[in-house]
VOSE-964871 format. One record per residue (C-alpha): residue number from 0; x, y, z. Coordinates in nm, 3 decimals, decimal comma. Layout:
REM VOSE-964871
<sese NUM; <X; Y; Z>>;
...
***
This chain:
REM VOSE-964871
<sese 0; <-2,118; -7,827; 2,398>>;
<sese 1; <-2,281; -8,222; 2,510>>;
<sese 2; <-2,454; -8,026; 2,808>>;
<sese 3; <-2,646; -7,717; 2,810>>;
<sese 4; <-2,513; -7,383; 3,021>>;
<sese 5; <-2,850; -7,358; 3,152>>;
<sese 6; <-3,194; -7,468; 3,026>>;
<sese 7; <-3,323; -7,218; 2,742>>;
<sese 8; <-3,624; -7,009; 2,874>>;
<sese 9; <-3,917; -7,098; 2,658>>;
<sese 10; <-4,116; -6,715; 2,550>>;
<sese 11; <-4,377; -6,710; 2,335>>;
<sese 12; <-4,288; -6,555; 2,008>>;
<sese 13; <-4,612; -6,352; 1,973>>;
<sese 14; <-4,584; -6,194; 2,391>>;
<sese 15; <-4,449; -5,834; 2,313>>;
<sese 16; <-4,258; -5,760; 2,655>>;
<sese 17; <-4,156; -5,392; 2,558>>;
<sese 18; <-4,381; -5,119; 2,494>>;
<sese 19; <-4,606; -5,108; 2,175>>;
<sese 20; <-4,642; -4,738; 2,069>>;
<sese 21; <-4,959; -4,723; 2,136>>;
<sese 22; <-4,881; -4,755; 2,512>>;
<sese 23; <-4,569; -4,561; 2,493>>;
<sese 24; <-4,816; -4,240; 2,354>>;
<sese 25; <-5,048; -4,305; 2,595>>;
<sese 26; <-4,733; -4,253; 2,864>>;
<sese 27; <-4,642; -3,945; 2,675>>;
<sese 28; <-4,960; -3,766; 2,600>>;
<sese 29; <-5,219; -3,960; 2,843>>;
<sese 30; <-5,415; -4,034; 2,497>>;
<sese 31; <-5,545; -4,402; 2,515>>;
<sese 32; <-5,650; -4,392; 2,177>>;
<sese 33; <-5,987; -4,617; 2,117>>;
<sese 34; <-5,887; -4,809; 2,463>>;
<sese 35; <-6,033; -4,746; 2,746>>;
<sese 36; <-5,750; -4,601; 2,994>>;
<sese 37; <-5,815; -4,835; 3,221>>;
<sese 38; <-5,729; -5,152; 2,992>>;
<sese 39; <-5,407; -4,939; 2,887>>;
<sese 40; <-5,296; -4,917; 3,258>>;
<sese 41; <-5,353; -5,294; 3,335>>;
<sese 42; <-5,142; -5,349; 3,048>>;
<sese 43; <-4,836; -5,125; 3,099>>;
<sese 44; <-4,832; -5,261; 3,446>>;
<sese 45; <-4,804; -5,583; 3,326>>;
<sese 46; <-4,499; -5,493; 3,132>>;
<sese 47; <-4,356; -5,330; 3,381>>;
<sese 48; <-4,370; -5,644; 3,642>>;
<sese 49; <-4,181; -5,828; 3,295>>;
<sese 50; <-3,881; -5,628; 3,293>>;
<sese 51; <-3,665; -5,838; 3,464>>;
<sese 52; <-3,737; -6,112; 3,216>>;
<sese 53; <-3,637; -5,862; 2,984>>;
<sese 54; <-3,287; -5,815; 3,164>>;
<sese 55; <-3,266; -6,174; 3,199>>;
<sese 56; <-3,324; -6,269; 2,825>>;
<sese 57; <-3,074; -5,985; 2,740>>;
<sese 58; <-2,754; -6,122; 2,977>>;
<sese 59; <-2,855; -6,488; 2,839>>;
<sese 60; <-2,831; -6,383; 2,455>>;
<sese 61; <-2,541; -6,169; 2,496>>;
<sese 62; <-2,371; -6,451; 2,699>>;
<sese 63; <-2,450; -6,699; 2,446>>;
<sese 64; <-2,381; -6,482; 2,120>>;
<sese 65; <-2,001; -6,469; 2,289>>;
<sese 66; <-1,951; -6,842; 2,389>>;
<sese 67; <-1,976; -6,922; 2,053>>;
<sese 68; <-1,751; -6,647; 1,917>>;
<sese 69; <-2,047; -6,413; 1,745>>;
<sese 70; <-1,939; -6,115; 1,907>>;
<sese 71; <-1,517; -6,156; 1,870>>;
<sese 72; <-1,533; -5,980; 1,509>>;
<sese 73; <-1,824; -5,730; 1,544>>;
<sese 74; <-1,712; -5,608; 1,900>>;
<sese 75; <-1,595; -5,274; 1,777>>;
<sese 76; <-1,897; -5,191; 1,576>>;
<sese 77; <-2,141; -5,322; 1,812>>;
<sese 78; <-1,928; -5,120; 2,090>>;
<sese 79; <-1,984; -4,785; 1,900>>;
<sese 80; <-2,348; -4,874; 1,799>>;
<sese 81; <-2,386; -4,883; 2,181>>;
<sese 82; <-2,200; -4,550; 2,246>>;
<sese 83; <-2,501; -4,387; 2,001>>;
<sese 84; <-2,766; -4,460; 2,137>>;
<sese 85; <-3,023; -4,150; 2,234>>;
<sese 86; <-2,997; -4,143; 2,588>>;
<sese 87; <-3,346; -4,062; 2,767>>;
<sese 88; <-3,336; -4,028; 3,147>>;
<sese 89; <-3,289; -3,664; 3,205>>;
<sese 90; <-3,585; -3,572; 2,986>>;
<sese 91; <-3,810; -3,777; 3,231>>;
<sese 92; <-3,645; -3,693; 3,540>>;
<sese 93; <-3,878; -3,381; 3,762>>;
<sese 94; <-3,516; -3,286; 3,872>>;
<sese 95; <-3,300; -3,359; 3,617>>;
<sese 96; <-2,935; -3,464; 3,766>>;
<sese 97; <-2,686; -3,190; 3,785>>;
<sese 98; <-2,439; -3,200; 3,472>>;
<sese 99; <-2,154; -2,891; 3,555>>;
<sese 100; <-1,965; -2,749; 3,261>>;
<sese 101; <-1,658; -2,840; 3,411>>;
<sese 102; <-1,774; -3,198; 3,424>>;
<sese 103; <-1,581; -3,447; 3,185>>;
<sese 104; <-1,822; -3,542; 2,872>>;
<sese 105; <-1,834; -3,822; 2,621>>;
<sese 106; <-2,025; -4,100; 2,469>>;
<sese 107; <-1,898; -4,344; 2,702>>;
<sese 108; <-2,000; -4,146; 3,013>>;
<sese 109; <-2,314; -4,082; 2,892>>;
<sese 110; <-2,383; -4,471; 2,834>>;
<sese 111; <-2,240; -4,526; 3,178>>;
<sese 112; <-2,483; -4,247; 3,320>>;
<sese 113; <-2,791; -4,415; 3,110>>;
<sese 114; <-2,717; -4,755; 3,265>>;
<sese 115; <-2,660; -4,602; 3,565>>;
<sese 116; <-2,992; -4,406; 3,599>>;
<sese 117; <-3,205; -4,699; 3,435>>;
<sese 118; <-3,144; -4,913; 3,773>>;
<sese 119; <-3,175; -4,599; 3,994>>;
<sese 120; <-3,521; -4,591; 3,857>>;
<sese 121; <-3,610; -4,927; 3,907>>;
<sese 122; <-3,452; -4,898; 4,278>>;
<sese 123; <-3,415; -4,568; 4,441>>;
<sese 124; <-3,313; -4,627; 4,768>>;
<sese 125; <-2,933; -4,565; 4,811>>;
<sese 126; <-2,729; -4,835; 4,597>>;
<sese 127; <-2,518; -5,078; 4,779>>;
<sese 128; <-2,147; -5,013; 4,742>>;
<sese 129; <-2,157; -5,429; 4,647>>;
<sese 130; <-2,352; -5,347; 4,354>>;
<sese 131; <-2,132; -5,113; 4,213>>;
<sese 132; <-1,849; -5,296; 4,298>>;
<sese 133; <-1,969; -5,578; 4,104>>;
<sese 134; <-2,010; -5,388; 3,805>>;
<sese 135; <-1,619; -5,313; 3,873>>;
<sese 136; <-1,525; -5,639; 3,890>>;
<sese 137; <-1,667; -5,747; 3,575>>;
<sese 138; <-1,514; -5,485; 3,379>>;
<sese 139; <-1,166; -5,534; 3,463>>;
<sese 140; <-1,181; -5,845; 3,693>>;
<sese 141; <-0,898; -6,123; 3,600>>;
<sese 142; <-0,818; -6,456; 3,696>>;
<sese 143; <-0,627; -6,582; 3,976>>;
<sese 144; <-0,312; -6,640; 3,688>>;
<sese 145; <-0,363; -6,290; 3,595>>;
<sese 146; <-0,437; -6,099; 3,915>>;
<sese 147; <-0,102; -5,853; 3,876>>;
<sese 148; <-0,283; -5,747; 3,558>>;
<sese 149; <-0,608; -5,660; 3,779>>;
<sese 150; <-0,444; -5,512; 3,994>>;
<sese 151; <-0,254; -5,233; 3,777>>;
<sese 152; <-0,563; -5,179; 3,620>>;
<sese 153; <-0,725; -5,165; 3,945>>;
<sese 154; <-0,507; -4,851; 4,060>>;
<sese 155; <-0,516; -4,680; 3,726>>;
<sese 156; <-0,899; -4,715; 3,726>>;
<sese 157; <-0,929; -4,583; 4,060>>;
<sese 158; <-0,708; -4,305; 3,979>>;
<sese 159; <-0,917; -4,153; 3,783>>;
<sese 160; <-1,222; -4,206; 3,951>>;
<sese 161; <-1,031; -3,976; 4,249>>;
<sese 162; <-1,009; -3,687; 3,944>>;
<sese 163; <-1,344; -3,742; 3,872>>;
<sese 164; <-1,532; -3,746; 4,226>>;
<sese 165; <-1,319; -3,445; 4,315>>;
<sese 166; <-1,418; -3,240; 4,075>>;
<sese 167; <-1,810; -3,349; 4,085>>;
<sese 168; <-1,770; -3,271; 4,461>>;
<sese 169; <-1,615; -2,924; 4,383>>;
<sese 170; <-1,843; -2,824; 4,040>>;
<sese 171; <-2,179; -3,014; 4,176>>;
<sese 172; <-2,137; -2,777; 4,542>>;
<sese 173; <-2,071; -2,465; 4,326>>;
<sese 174; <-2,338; -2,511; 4,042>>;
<sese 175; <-2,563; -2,347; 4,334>>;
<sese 176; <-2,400; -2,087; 4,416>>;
<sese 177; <-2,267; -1,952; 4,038>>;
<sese 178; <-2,654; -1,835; 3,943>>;
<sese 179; <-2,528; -1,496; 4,066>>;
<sese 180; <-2,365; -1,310; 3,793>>;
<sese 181; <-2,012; -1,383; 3,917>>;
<sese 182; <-1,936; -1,679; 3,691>>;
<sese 183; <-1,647; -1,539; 3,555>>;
<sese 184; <-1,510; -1,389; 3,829>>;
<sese 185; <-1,522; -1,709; 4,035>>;
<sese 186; <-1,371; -1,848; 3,728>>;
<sese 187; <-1,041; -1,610; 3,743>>;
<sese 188; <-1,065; -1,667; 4,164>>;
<sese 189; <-1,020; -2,032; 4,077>>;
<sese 190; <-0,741; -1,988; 3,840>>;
<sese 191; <-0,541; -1,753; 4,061>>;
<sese 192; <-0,560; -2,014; 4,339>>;
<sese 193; <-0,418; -2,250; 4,118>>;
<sese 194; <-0,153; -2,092; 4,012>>;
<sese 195; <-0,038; -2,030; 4,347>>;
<sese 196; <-0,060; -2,436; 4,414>>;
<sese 197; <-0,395; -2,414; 4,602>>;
<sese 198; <-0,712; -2,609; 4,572>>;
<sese 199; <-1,012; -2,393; 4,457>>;
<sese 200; <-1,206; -2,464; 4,728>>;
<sese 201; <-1,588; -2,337; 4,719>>;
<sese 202; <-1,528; -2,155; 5,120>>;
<sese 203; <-1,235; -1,977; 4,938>>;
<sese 204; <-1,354; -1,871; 4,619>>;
<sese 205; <-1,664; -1,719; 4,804>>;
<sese 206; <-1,411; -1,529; 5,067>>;
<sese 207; <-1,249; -1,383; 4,791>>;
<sese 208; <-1,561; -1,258; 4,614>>;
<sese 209; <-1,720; -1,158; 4,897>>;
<sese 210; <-1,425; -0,949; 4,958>>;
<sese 211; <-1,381; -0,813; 4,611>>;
<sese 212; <-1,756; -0,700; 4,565>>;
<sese 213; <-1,739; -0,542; 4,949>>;
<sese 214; <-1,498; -0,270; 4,752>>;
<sese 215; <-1,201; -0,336; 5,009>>;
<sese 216; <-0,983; -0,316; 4,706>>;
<sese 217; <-1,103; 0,014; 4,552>>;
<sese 218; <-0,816; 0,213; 4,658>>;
<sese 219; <-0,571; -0,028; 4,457>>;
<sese 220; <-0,769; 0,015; 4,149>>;
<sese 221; <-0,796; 0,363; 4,144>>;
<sese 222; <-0,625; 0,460; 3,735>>;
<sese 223; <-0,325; 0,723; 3,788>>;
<sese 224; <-0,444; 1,078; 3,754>>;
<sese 225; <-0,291; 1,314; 3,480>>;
<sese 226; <-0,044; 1,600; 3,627>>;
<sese 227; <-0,279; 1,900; 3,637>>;
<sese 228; <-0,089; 2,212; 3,450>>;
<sese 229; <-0,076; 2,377; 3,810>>;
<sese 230; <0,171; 2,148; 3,953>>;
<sese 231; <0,501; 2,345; 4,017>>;
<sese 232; <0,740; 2,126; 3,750>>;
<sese 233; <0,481; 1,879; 3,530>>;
<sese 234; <0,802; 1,801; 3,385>>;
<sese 235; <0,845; 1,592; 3,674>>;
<sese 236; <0,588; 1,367; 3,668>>;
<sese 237; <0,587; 1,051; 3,416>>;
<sese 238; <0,331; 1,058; 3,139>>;
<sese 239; <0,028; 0,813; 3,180>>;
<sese 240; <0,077; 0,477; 3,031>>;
<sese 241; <-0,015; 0,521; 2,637>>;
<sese 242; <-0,251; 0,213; 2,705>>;
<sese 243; <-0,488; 0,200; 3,004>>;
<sese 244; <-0,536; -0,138; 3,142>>;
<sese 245; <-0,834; -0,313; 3,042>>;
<sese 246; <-1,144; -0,366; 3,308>>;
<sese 247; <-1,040; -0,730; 3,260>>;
<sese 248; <-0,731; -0,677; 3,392>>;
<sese 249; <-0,795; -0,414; 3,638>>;
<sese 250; <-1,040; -0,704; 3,778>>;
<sese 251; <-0,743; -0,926; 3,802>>;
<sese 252; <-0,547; -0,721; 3,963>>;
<sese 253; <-0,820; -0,638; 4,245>>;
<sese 254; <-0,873; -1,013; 4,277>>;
<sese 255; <-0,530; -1,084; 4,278>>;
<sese 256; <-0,442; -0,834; 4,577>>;
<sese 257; <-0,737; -1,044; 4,766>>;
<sese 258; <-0,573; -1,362; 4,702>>;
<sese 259; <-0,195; -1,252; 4,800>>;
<sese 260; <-0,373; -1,103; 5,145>>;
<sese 261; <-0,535; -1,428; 5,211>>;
<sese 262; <-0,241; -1,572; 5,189>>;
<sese 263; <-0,050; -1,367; 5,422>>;
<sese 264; <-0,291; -1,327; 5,691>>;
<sese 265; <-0,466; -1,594; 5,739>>;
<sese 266; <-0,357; -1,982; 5,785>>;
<sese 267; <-0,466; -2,072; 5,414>>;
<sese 268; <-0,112; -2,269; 5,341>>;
<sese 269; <-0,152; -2,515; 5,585>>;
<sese 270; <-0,512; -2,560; 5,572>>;
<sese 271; <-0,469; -2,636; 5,220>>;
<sese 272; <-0,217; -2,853; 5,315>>;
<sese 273; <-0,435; -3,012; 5,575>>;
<sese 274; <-0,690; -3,103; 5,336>>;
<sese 275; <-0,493; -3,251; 5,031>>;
<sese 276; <-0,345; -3,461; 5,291>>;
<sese 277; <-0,709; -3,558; 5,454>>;
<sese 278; <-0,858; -3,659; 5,096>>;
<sese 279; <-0,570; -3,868; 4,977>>;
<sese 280; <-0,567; -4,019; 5,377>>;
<sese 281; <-0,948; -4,119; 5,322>>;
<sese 282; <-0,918; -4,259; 4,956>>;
<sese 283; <-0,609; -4,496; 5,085>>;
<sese 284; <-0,722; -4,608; 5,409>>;
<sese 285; <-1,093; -4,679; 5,171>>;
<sese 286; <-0,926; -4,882; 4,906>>;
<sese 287; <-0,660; -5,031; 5,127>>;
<sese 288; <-0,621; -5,345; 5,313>>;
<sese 289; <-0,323; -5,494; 5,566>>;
<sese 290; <-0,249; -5,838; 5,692>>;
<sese 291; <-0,633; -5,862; 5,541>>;
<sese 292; <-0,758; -5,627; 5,759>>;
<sese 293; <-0,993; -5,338; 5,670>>;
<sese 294; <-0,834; -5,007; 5,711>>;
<sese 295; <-1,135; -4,837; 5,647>>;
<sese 296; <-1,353; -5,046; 5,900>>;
<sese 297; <-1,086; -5,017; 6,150>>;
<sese 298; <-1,077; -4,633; 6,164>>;
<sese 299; <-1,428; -4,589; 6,155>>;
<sese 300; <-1,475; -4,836; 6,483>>;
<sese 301; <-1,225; -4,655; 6,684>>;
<sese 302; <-1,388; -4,285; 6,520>>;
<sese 303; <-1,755; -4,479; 6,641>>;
<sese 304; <-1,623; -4,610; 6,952>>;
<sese 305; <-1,403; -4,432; 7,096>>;
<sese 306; <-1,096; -4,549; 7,351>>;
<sese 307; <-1,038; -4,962; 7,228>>;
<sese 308; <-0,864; -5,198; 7,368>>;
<sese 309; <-0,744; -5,469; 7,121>>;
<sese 310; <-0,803; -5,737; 7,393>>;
<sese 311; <-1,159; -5,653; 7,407>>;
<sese 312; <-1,254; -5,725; 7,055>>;
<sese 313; <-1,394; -6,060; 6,982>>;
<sese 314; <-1,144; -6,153; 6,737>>;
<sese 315; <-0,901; -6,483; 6,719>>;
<sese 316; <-0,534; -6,441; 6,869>>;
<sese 317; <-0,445; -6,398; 6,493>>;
<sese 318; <-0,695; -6,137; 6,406>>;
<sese 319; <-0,597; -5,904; 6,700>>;
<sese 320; <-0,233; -5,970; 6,578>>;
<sese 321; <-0,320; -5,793; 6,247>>;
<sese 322; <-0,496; -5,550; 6,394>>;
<sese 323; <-0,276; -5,446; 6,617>>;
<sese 324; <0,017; -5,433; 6,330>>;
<sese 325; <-0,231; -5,223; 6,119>>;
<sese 326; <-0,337; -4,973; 6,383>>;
<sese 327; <0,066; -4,931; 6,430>>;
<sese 328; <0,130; -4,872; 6,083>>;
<sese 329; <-0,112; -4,598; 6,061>>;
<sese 330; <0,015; -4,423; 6,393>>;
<sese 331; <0,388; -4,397; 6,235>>;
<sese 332; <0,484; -4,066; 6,184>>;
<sese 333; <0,676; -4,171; 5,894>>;
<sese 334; <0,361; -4,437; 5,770>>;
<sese 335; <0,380; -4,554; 5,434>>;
<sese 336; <-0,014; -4,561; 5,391>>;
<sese 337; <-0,098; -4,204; 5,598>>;
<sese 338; <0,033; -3,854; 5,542>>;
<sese 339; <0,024; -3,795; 5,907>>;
<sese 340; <-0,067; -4,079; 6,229>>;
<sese 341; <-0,418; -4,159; 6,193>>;
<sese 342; <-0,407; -4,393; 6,529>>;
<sese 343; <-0,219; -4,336; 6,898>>;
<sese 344; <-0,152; -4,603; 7,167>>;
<sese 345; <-0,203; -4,464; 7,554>>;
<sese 346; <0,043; -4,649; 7,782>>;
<sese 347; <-0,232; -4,920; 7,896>>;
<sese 348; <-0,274; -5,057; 7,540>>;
<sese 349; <-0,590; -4,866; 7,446>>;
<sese 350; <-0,595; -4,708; 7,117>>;
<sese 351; <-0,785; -4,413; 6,999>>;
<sese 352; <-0,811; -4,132; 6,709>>;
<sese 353; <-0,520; -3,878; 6,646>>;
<sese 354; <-0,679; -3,541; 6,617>>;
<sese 355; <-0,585; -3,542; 6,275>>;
<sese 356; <-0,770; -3,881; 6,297>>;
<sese 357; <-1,104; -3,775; 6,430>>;
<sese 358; <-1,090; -3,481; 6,182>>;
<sese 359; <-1,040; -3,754; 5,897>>;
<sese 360; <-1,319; -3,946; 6,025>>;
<sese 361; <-1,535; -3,658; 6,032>>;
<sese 362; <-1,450; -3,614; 5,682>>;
<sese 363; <-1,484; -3,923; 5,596>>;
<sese 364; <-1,821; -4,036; 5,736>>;
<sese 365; <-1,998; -3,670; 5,756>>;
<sese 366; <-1,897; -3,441; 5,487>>;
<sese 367; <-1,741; -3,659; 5,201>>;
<sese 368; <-1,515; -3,404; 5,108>>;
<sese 369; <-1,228; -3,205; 5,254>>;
<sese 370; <-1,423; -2,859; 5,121>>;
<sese 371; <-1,536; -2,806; 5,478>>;
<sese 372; <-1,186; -2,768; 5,630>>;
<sese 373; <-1,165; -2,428; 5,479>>;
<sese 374; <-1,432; -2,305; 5,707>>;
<sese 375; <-1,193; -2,207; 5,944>>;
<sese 376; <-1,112; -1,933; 5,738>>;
<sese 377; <-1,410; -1,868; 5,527>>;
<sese 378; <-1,668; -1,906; 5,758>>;
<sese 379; <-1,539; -2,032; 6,151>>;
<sese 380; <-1,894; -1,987; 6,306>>;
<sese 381; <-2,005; -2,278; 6,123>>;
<sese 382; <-1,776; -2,495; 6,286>>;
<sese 383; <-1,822; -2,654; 6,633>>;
<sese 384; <-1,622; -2,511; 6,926>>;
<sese 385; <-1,418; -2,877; 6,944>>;
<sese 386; <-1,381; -2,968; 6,605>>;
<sese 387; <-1,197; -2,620; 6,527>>;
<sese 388; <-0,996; -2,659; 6,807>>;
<sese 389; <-0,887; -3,035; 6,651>>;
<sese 390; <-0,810; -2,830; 6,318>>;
<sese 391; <-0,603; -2,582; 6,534>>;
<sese 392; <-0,421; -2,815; 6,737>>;
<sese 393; <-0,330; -3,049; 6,386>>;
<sese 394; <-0,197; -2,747; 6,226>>;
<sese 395; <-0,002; -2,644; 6,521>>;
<sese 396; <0,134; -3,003; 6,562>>;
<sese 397; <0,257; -2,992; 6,206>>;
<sese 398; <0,440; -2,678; 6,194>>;
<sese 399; <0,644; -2,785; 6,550>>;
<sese 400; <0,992; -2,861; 6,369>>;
***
C-alpha cells in the first residue's frame, strides 16, 4: 500500500508491558522476593495503567497480519489455538459467576465468557447494550450489497440467544433454591411439566414440591394390602402384583397426581399460555422496528407515561405518521408482530397500555422474565392487589369466544 493505514506506534523493544513472574508471584503469594513491596506495587500499577496499549497493539497486529493475507491459511489452527486457552477469571473472582448444569458448555463459550469477564473487570458498572451490540455487529455484520445475508444470520443468531437467556433465567433462579436435597425430584417435576406442554417454571416446580413433601398424596401411594386368610372368599380378591413398584416410581406417581390436580384446579393452562405469549411479545417488540420506529421505545413511553396523545409529542408530521401506524399495528387483534394488542386508542385519540400491555411492560422493564406470572398460582400474596387483577382480567379477556 503507497500510504500507511495509520502511523505505526513506536514501543521500545526492551519495555515489558505484561507481567514478569516475579510480579505475577508477588500477586499470588504477596512474596516480593528481594524487592521491597513497595517498588513491586509502583510497578504493577504501572502496568496496569498500560493495558490499553496492550489492547491497542493487539487489534493493530491482528488487523495488519490479515490485510496482508497472514491469517487466510492459518485461520483454523489459530481459531482452535484460541478455543484452548486456560481460562482464569473464575479462580480470581470472591463470587465466582454462577455456571448451572443445565447450562450449554463448550470451548467457544468459555472463550466468549473469558473475553467477556476480562472487560467486566476492567469496567464493572453495568455494560452498555452499544457495547455489546458492537461486538454483534462485527461478528456477523455485512455490507450494504450483502445486508439479506446479515440479516438471516441476524435472526438465526438471535434465535438462539432466546434458548440461551431462557434457560440462564430459569437454571440461574433455581441454582438457589436446589441446595435442598430435592434435586431430583425437581428434576422429574420439570419433566412431567414438559410433557404435558408446560414451561417448568421455578413458582411451579416449588408448588408441586411443596405439595408432595406436605404428604397430601400419601393416601394414593399407599401399596395394596394382601387378602388376610379371614376374609370370607380370598378367592375373590386378585393376587398382589408379582413386582412391587419401585420407590422411583411410586415417587412419580405421587408427583404426577400433583401435577394432573394443578392442572385441573387451578388456572395453570392459560397462565402458561399468558407467559409464552408475554416472552416472545417482549423479544419482538425488543428486536423489532416499523416505518423506523422503535417498538421497544414506543411501549415503554406509553408504559412510563401513561395516557399519550400523538399530537403532543415533539415529533415531525412524518414521525407522528409512523408512530401512529406502529401503535395501530400492535393494537390489532390479529397483529402480525404481537400475540395479543399491546396498544388501545380511546375515542379522543389518546393511546395507552392494554392490560396485557402494562403486564408486558412490567415484564419487560421489572422482572426480565415471564417466571413471575406464575405467582398467581404459586404464591398470589406476592403480587400487588392491581397487577393481579390485570393478570385476571387478560385471562378472562382471552377465554371470551
Amino acid at each position: 500500500m503507497d500510504d500507511p493505514l495509520w502511523n505505526a506506534i513506536e514501543t521500545d523493544p526492551d519495555e515489558h508491558r505484561s507481567l514478569a513472574e516475579k510480579e505475577q508471584q508477588f500477586l499470588l503469594t504477596g512474596d516480593s522476593g528481594t524487592a521491597p513491596v513497595s517498588d513491586m506495587e509502583d510497578r504493577i500499577h504501572a502496568k496496569a495503567k498500560k493495558l490499553p496499549d496492550r489492547f491497542q497493539q493487539l487489534v493493530d497486529d491482528i488487523s495488519l497480519l490479515y490485510f496482508h493475507g497472514y491469517l487466510d491459511n492459518a485461520d483454523d489452527d489459530l481459531w482452535e489455538d484460541l478455543l484452548s486457552i486456560t481460562n482464569r477469571s473464575q479462580v480470581v473472582r470472591q463470587s465466582p459467576i454462577a455456571r448451572t448444569a443445565h447450562q450449554h458448555s463448550g470451548p467457544e463459550l468459555e472463550l466468549g465468557f473469558e473475553i467477556g469477564s476480562l472487560i467486566r473487570f476492567i469496567h464493572y458498572d453495568p455494560v452498555p447494550a452499544e457495547f455489546v451490540w458492537g461486538i454483534i455487529i462485527g461478528l456477523i455484520g455485512e455490507s450494504d450489497r450483502d445486508w439479506e445475508n446479515e440479516a438471516r444470520n441476524m435472526a438465526e443468531l438471535f434465535g438462539e440467544l432466546e434458548d440461551y437467556y431462557e434457560t440462564r433465567l430459569v437454571s440461574a433462579g433455581r441454582a438457589a433454591r436446589e441446595d435442598d436435597g430435592f434435586r431430583e425430584e425437581r428434576s422429574q417435576i420439570r419433566e412431567l411439566l414438559r410433557e404435558q406442554g408446560f414451561d417448568p417454571a421455578p413458582p411451579i416446580v416449588d408448588t408441586v414440591l411443596q405439595e408432595y413433601t406436605r404428604g397430601e398424596t400419601a393416601t394414593n401411594l399407599e401399596s395394596p394390602t394382601k387378602s388376610s386368610s379371614t376374609d370370607p372368599n380370598p378367592a375373590e380378591h386378585p393376587d398382589p402384583p408379582a413386582v412391587s413398584p419401585s420407590s422411583e416410581d411410586i415417587h412419580r406417581t405421587g408427583l404426577e397426581s400433583i401435577v394432573s390436580r394443578l392442572v385441573n384446579q387451578t388456572q395453570l393452562r392459560s397462565i402458561d399460555r399468558l407467559s409464552k405469549d408475554l416472552r416472545e411479545d417482549v423479544f419482538h417488540i425488543q428486536n423489532r422496528e416499523i416505518w423506523s420506529v422503535d417498538l421497544d421505545e414506543l411501549v415503554c413511553f406509553l408504559g412510563k407515561n401513561g395516557k399519550t396523545s400523538i399530537q403532543d409529542l415533539n415529533e415531525t408530521k412524518a414521525n407522528r405518521h409512523s408512530k401512529t401506524r406502529a401503535l395501530r399495528i400492535l393494537s390489532y387483534t390479529d397483529s402480525t408482530v404481537v400475540n395479543r394488542p399491546v396498544t388501545q386508542e380511546d375515542s379522543n385519540a389518546n393511546w395507552t397500555l392494554t392490560p396485557y400491555g402494562q403486564i408486558l411492560y412490567k415484564t419487560r422493564i421489572e422482572y426480565y422474565s415471564t417466571n413471575w406470572i406464575y405467582n398467581v398460582i404459586a404464591e398470589p400474596e406476592r403480587l400487588e392487589d392491581d397487577i393481579a387483577s390485570l393478570i385476571s382480567r387478560v385471562i378472562e379477556d382471552e377465554s371470551e369466544p
